[in-house]
C-alpha positions, -999 to +999 in steps of 0.1 A: +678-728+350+683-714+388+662-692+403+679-665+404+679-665+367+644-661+362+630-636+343+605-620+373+637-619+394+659-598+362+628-576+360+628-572+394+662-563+401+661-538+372+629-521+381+648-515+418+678-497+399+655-475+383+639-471+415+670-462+432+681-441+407+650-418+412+654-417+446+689-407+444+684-378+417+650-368+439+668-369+475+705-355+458+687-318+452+651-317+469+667-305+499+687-278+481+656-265+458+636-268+489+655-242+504+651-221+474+611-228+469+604-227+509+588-196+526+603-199+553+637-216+563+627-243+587+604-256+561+629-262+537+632-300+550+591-307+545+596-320+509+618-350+524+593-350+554+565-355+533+580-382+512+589-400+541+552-396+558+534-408+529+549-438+529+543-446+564+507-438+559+503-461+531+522-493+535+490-509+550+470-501+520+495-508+498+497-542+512+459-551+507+458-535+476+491-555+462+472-586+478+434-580+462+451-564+430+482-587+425+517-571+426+523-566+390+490-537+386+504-520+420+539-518+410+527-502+381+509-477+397+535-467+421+562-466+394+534-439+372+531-419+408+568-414+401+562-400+368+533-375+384+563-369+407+589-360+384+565-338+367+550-324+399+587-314+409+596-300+375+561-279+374+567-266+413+607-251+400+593-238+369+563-219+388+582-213+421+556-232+439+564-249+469+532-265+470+536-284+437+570-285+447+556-310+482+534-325+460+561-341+440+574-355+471+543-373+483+540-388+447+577-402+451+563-415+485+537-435+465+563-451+444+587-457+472+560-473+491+556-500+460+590-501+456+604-510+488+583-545+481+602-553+452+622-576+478+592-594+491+579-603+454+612-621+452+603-641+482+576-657+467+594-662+433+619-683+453+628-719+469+631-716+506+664-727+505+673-697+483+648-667+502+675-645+513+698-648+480+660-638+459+658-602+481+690-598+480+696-602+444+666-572+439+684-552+466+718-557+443+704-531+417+707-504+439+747-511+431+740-492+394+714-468+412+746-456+436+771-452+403+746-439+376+716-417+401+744-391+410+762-386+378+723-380+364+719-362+389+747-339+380+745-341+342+706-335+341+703-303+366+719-280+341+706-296+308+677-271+304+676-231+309+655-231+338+678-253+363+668-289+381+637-288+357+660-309+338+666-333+365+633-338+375+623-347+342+649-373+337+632-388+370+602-392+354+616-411+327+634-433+348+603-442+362+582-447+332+613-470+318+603-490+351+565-491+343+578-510+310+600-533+328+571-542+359+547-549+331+562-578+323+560-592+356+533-623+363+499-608+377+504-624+408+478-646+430+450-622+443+438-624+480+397-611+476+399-601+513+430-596+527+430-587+567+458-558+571+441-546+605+461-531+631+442-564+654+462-585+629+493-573+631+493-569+665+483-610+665+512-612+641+537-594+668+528-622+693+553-646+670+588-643+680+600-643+644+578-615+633+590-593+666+625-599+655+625-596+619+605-555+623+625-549+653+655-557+637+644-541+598+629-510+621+666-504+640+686-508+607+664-485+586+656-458+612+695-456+622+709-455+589+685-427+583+693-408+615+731-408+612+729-401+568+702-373+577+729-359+600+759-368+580+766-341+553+760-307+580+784-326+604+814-330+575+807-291+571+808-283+611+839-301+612+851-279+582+848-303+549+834-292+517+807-297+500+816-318+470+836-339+499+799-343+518+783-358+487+816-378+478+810-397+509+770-399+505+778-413+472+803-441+492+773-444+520+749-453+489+775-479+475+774-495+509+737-501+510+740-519+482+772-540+473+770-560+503+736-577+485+762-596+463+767-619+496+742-609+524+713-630+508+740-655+506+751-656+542+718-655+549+708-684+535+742-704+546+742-694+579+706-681+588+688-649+594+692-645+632+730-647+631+731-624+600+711-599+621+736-599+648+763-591+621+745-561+610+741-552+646+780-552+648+785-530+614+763-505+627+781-503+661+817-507+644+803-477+619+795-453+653+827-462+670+848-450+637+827-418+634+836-408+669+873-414+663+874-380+648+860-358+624+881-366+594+874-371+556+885-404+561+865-415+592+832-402+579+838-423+548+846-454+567+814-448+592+791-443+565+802-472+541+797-496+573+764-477+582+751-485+548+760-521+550+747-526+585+715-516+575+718-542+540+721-569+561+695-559+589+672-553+558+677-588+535+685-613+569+649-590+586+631-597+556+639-635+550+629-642+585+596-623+582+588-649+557+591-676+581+564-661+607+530-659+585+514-680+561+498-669+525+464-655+541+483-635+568+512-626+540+497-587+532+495-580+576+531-589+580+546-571+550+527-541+553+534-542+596+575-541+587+570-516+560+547-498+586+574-495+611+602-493+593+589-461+575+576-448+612+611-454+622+628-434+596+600-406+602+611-402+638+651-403+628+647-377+606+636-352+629+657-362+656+687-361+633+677-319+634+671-321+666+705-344+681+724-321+654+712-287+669+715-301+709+745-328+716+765-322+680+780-359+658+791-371+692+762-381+707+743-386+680+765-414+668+768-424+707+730-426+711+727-445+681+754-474+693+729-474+722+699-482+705+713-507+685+731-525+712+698-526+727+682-545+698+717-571+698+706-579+732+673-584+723+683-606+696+703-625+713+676-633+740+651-641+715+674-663+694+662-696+708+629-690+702+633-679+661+639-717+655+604-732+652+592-737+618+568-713+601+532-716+598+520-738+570+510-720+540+475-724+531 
């Protein structure tokens, strides 16, 4: 039986579509109930903020934990913090508290924070030969997550008399249906004393394959976010609807996701450094179209290429990872990328207001070409240096 058949892999993959699909109903109306909920305009965005933040502040203890626990009991417990969540969320619309209503978010930053490490379970479930088709087999459930989380989304707002209550609930069962799923997942090797110190990662850093792979996973994940942040107030500015803005979002989603059916391959045929060049060039490619002009048909192009840029950054980034750190130092370099990946998107998601407000699409989407041709360059220099072997597991 292959690898990619196995049942960890299946559960895996699933437990990521349900994921998605809680994301996708949470991030679809947060903003727009937060608006409703918020006392004061500008703090309309500090659900999403919040969300965003407590992931950043947890992925090194999620990392030890997942090592001294075994994955299987943390996944678990991030999926229930999406129930507590959904109900959280449901509570804050029902009562008109904004508090609750933040609360929900940080819970859903619990679960994304354990879910964004589905991909690095399949790492260890798989061959070396066969690393970047494992993570990017997980990553290929977000392709039901982009079809089914909207049309739930949709469906489930108006279901009950009180709106989005309904909505909110359905995330919670999406994420208890994952609990079920992640509990049949192998306990998992525990590590008694895992070392996720900032001394170790910055040890970790010193490898060239570690600098590249977060550098890389850090430039994909914090652009995508900058420019999607941005994307649906520019399509309005330049005079689209709506129901036109989330059309796109819903292609953008697509994008993150269907390239998976190859990128793991690629990866593994032709390597992670060259693979993180070619999501370099779909994230520059996906700026140049968006400042062709500010047509329906242009914003859908840029953000389908936006979201598969960052696919590729994130499977061919995470594959090399893999190759810079042994078992012991395994918890230090996962919970370093998800540390900077999720500090990355924090800072893009202000700046998004801010690049919005000041310079307009235009230079957002010429600022971010900038940044990423930086990191080619980068790349490129580094590349000779990304082909030693990896440290020995022990």
């Amino acid at each position: 039986m292959s690898f990619l058949t196995s049942p960890p892999l299946l559960r895996l993959a699933v437990a990521q579509a349900l994921y998605w699909s809680c994301s996708i109903v949470g991030i679809t109306l947060t903003l727009v109930v937060g608006r409703q909920l918020a006392p004061a305009v500008w703090l309309a965005s500090l659900p999403l903020a919040l969300l965003v933040l407590t992931y950043m502040v947890l992925a090194p203890t999620l990392a030890r934990q997942m090592a001294q626990h075994g994955r299987r009991a943390v996944f678990i417990a991030g999926a229930a913090s999406g129930v507590m969540g959904g109900l959280s969320y449901a509570a804050g619309v029902q009562m008109s508290s904004f508090a609750l209503f933040c609360l929900g978010s940080m819970f859903l930053g619990v679960y994304q924070g354990t879910a964004m490490s589905y991909r690095y379970a399949a790492l260890e479930s798989a061959p070396p030969e066969g690393k970047g088709r494992a993570a990017s087999l997980v990553l290929a459930g977000g392709i039901a997550a982009a079809v089914v989380g909207p049309v739930l989304a949709s469906l489930s707002r108006e279901i009950l008399p009180v709106p989005f209550i309904g909505a909110y609930l359905m995330l919670s069962v999406l994420a208890v249906a994952a609990m079920v799923v992640l509990a049949g997942l192998p306990r998992g090797v525990a590590q008694p004393r895992p070392d996720v110190s900032l001394a170790m990662m910055r040890v970790l850093l010193q490898r060239p394959a570690i600098r590249a792979a977060v550098l890389a996973t850090a430039c994909g994940h914090g652009m995508m976010i900058l420019v999607m942040n941005a994307t649906p107030v520019s399509m309005v500015v330049c005079g689209h609807s709506t129901g036109e803005a989330s059309w796109v979002v819903q292609g953008h989603v697509l994008g993150m996701f269907l390239p998976a059916l190859v990128s793991g391959w690629l990866v593994d045929r032709l390597g992670s450094q060259k693979i993180l060049l070619l999501g370099a060039v779909l994230l520059l490619v996906s700026g140049g179209v968006a400042l062709i002009n500010g047509s329906l048909e242009a914003f859908a192009v840029s953000s389908l290429l936006l979201g598969a840029g960052w696919n590729v950054m994130l499977v061919a980034g995470t594959t090399l990872l893999g190759r810079g750190h042994d078992s012991q130092e395994r918890p230090a370099a996962q919970g370093l990328m998800e540390l900077t990946s999720s500090a990355s998107a924090a800072v893009a998601s202000l700046a998004a207001a801010v690049a919005v407000a000041g310079g307009g699409w235009s230079w957002l989407n010429g600022g971010m070409m900038a940044l990423v041709a930086v990191v080619a360059v980068i790349l490129l220099m580094a590349a000779p240096r990304l082909v030693a072997p990896a440290p020995a597991e022990s």
